[in-house]
C-alpha positions in Angstrom: 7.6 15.5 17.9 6.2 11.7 17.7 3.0 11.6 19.5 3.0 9.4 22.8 1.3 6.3 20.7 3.7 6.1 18.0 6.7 6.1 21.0 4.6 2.5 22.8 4.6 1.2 19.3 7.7 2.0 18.6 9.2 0.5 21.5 6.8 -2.4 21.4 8.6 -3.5 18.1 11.4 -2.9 19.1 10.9 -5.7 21.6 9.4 -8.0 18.9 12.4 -7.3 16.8 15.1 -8.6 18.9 13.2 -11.7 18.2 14.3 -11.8 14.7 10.9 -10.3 12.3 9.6 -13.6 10.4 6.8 -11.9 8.8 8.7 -10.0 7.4 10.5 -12.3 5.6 7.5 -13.8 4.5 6.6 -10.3 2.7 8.9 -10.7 -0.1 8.4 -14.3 -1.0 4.3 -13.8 -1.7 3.2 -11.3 -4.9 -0.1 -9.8 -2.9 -0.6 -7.8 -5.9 -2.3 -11.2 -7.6 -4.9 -11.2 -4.7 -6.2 -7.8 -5.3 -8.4 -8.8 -8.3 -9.5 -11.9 -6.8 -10.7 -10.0 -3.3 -11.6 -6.6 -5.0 -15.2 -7.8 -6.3 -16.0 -9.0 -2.9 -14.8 -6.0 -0.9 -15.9 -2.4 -2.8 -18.2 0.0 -1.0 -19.6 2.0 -4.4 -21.9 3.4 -1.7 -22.3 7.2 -3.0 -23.3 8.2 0.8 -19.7 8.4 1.9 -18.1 7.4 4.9 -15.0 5.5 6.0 -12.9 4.5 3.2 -12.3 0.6 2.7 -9.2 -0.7 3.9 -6.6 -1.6 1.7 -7.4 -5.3 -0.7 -4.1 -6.2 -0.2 -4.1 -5.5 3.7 -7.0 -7.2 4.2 -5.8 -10.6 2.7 -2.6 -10.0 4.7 -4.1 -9.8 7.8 -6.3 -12.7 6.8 -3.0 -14.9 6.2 -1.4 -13.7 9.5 -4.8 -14.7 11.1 -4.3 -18.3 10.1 -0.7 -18.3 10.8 -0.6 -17.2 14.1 -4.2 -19.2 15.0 -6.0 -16.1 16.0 -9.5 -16.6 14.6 -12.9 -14.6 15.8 -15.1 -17.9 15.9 -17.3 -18.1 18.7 
């Protein structure tokens, strides 16, 4: 049984699909994979206390991208 969060997300995209999904498109045309040693010295936690683990390399320069693409910035 899906949870009642993965149901709003699921019909949110829904409704963003029927819109056509141009990211998407945009996935297969960029090799993230070449990012991943460029970012990976700036973004490591070798912290041996623990905690959360670090988000993805590759996820991280995506959302970056999408950021710039869609003009969503946190400046203040």
């Amino acid at each position: 049984m899906d949870s009642f969060d993965s149901y709003l997300l699921r019909r949110a995209y829904d409704k963003v699909a029927k819109h056509g999904d141009r990211l998407a498109k945009a996935d297969p045309l960029i090799d993230w994979e070449k990012f991943r040693p460029i970012v990976s010295g700036m973004y490591r936690n070798g912290s041996e206390r623990g905690g959360r683990p670090n988000t993805d390399e590759v996820v991280m320069v995506k959302l970056l991208v999408l950021q710039q693409w869609i003009g969503c910035s946190l400046e203040r």
